[in-house]
C-alpha positions as CSV (number, residue, x, y, z in Angstrom):
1,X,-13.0,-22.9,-22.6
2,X,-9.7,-21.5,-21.8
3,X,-10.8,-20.1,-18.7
4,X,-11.8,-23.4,-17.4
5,X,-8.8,-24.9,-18.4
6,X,-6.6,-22.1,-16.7
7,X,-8.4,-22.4,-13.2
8,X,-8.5,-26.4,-13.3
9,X,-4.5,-26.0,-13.4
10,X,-4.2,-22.7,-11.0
11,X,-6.1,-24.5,-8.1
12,X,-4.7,-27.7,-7.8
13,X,-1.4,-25.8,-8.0
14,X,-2.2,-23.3,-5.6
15,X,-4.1,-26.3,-3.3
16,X,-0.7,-28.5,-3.5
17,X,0.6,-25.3,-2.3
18,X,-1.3,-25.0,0.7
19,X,-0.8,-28.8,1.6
20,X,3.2,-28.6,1.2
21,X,2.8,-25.3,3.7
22,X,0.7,-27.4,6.0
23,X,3.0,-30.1,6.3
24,X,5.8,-28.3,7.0
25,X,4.0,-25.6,10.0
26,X,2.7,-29.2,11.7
27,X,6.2,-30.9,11.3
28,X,7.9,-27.2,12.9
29,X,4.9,-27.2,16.1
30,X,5.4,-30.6,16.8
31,X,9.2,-30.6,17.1
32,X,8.6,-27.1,19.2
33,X,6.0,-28.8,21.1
34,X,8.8,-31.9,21.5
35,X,11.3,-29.6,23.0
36,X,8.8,-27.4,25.0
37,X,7.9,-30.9,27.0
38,X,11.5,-32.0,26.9
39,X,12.5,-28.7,28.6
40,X,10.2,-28.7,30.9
41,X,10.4,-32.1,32.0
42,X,14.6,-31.2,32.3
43,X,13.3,-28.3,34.4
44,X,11.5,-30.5,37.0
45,X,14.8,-32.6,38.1
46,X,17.2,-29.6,38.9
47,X,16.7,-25.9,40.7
48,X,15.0,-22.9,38.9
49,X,18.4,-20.8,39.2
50,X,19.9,-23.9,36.9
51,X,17.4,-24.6,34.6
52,X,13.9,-22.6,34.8
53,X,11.1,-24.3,33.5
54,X,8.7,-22.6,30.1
55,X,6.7,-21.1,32.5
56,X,8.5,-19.7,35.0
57,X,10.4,-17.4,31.5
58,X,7.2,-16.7,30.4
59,X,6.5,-15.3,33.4
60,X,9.8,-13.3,33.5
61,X,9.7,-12.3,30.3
62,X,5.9,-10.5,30.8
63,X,7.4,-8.8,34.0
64,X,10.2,-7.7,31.5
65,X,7.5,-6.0,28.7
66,X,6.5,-4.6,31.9
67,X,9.6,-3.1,32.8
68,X,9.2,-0.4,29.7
69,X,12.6,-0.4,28.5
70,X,12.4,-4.0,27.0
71,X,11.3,-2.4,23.7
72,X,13.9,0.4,23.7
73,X,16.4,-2.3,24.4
74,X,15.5,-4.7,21.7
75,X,15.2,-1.5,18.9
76,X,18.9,-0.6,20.3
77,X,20.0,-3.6,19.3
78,X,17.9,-4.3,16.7
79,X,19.4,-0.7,15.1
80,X,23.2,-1.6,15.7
81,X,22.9,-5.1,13.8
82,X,21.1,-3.5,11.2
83,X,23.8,-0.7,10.7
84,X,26.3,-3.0,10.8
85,X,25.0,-5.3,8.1
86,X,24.5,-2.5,6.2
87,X,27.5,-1.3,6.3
88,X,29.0,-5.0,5.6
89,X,26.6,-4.8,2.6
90,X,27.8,-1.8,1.0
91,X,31.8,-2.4,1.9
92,X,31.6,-6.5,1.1
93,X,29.3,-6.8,-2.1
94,X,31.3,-4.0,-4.3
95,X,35.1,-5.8,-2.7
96,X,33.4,-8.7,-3.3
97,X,32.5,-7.9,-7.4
98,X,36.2,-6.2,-7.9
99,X,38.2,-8.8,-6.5
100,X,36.4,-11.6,-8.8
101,X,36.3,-9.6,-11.7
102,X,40.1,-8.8,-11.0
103,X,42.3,-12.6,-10.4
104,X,45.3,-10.9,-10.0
105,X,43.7,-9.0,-7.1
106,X,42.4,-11.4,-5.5
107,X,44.5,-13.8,-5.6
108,X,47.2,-10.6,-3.6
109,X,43.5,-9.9,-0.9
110,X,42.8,-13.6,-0.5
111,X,45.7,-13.9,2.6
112,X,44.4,-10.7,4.0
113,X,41.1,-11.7,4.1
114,X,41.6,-15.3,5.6
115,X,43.1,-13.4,8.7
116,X,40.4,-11.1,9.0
117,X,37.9,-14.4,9.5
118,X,40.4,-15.8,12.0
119,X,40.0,-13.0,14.8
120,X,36.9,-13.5,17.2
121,X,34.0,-11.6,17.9
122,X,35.7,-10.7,21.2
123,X,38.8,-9.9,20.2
124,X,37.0,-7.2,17.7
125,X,34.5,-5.7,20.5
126,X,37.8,-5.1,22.7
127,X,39.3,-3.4,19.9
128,X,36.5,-1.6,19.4
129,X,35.8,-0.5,23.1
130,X,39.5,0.7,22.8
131,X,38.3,2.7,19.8
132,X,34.8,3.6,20.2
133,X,34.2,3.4,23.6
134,X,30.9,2.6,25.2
135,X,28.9,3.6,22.3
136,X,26.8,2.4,19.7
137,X,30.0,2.7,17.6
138,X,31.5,-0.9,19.3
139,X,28.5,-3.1,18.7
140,X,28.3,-1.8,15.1
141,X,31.9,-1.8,14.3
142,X,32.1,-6.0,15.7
143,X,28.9,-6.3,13.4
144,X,30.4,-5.1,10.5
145,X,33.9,-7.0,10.7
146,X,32.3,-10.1,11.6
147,X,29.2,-9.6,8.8
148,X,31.4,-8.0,6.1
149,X,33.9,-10.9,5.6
150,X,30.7,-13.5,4.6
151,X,29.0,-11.0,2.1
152,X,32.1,-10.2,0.8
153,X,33.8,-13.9,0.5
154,X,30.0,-15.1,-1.4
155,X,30.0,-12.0,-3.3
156,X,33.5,-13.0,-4.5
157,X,32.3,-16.5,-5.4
158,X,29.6,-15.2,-7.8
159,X,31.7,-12.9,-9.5
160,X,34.3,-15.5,-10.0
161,X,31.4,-17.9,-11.9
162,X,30.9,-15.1,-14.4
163,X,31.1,-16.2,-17.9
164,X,33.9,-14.4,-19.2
165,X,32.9,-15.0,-22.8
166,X,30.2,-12.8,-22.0
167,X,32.5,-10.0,-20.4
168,X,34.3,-10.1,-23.8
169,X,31.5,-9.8,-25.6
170,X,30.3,-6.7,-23.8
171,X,33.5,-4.8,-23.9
172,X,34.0,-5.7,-28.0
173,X,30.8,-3.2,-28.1
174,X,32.5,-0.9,-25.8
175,X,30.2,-1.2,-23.0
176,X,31.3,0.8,-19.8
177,X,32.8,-1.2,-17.2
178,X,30.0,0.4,-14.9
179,X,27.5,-1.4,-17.1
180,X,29.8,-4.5,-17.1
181,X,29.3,-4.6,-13.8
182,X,25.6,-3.8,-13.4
183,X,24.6,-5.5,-16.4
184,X,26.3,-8.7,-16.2
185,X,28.4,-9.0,-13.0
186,X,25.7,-8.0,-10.5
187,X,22.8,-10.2,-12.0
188,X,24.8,-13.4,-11.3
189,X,26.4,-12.2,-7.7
190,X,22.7,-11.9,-6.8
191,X,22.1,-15.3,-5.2
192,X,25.5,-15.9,-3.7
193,X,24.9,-12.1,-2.2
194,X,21.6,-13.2,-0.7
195,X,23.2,-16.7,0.6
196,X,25.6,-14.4,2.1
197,X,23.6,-11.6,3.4
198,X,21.0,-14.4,5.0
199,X,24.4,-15.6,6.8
200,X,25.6,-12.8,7.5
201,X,22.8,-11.3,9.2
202,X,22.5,-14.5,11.3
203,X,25.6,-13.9,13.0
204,X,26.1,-10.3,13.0
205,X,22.5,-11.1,15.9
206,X,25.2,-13.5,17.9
207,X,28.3,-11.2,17.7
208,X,26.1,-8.0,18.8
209,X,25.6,-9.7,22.1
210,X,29.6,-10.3,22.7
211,X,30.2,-6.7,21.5
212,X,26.9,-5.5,24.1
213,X,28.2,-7.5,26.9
214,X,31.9,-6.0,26.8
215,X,31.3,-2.6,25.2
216,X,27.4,-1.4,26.2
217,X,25.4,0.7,29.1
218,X,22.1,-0.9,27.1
219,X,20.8,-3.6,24.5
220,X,20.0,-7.5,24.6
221,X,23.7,-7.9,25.5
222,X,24.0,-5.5,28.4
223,X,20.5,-7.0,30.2
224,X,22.1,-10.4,30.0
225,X,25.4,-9.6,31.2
226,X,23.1,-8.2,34.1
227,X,20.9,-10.9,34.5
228,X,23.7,-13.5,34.4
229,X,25.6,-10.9,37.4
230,X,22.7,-11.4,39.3
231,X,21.9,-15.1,38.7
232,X,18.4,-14.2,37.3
233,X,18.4,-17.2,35.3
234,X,14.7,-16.9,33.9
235,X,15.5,-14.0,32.7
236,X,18.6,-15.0,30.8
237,X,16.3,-17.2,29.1
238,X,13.9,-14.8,28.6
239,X,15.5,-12.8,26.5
240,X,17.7,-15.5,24.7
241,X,14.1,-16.8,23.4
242,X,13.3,-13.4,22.5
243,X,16.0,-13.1,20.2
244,X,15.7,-16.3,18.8
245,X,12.3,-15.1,18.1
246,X,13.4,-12.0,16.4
247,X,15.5,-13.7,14.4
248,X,13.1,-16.4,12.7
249,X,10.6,-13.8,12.3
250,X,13.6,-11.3,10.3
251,X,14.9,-14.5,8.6
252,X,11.5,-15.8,7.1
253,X,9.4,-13.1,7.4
254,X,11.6,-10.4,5.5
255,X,15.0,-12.1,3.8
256,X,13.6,-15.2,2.8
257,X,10.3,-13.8,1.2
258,X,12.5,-11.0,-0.5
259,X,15.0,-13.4,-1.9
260,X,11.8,-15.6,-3.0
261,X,10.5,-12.3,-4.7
262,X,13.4,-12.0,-6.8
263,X,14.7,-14.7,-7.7
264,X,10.7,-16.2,-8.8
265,X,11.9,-16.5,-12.5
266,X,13.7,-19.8,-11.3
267,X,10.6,-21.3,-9.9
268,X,8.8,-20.2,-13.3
269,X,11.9,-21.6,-15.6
């Protein structure tokens, strides 16, 4: 009896499931296929070298898979972002915990840090060709002071929403302040790291192509720089909708599901 019982709620569940995810894929195609027929109408009214049409990209972006170094390009830039928000992630998310754990702190980093988020992706990568050179070091270095800012200023938030009644509660049974951190701090940062990190990685993709366009002999960045030179406009778009790609497919295929995966107690409660 029970077992009847359990599957007559699990299914229509799981079925209202399926129809929500169905919904929302035909509302996404249709507002691709909306823009596809947009563009390409725009396409037919002014030259190729302005606007090129969906086709003629597709076309250039097959001839540049063809090429062989559009993969090696794409994992060159694929590995500097990553670094970088790495690196943002393991600077900003501890900053982030200390300074809102510690008011007094914060309240002396919060000036420094509202400068930091004034300077420009550009301004960084010049710095950084100054420092690094053309290397991988520039595109990872604007990645990381562009990234490291966001995870740190969410990071910051969280820590700042902790219950302190529950810090004072820990520490009158003499808890560690490294288990005060991991025990109560780091559960509630969680989300806000995740809201951050989602950001973050969003625009450390955009800033790597500044950085790659000043600062690189390779990458996404460098081949549009060239293709822009050379007024290979299909080509520019070719690989701007190859990174846009990338992006959606890193952003809901791996950070969304993961944050999803963690945080599934919400759902539950």
């Amino acid at each position: 009896m029970s077992s009847v019982s359990t599957a007559s709620t699990v299914f229509p569940a799981r079925f209202g499931r399926l129809t929500r995810f169905a919904k929302v894929a035909g509302q996404r195609l249709s507002l691709l296929a909306i823009f596809l027929i947009l563009w390409w109408l725009a396409a037919q009214r002014v030259p190729a070298f302005i606007l090129p049409g969906p086709g003629k990209t597709w076309n250039a972006l097959l001839d540049l898979i063809a090429t062989g170094t559009f993969a090696e390009d794409l994992g060159i830039t694929l590995y500097r972002v990553v670094a970088g928000f790495l690196l943002a992630a393991l600077v900003g998310t501890p900053l982030g915990i200390l300074l809102g754990a510690n008011r007094r702190l914060g309240s002396f980093c919060e000036p420094v840090l509202s400068v930091v988020n004034t300077v420009s992706a550009a301004i960084w990568a010049i710095f950084a060709l100054i420092w690094f050179g053309i290397s991988n070091g520039t595109t990872i270095f604007v990645v990381f002071m562009e990234a490291m800012p966001l995870i740190l200023t969410n990071v910051w938030q969280g820590a700042q929403s902790v219950n302190a009644e529950y810090v004072e509660l820990a520490r009158s049974f003499q808890m560690s302040r490294s288990k005060v951190m991991t025990k109560i701090y780091l559960p509630t940062v969680l989300p806000y790291f995740f809201s951050g990190a989602r950001l973050a990685f969003g625009f450390g993709w955009r800033v790597s192509l500044v950085a790659e366009t000043i600062g690189s002999s390779n990458g996404v960045g460098y081949r549009l720089r060239q293709a822009a030179d050379l007024v290979q406009t299909d080509q520019v778009f070719a690989w701007t909708l190859t990174m846009v790609v990338l992006m959606v497919v890193l952003e809901y295929g791996i950070l969304k599901p993961l944050e999803n995966h963690l945080f599934r107690w919400k759902k539950r409660a």
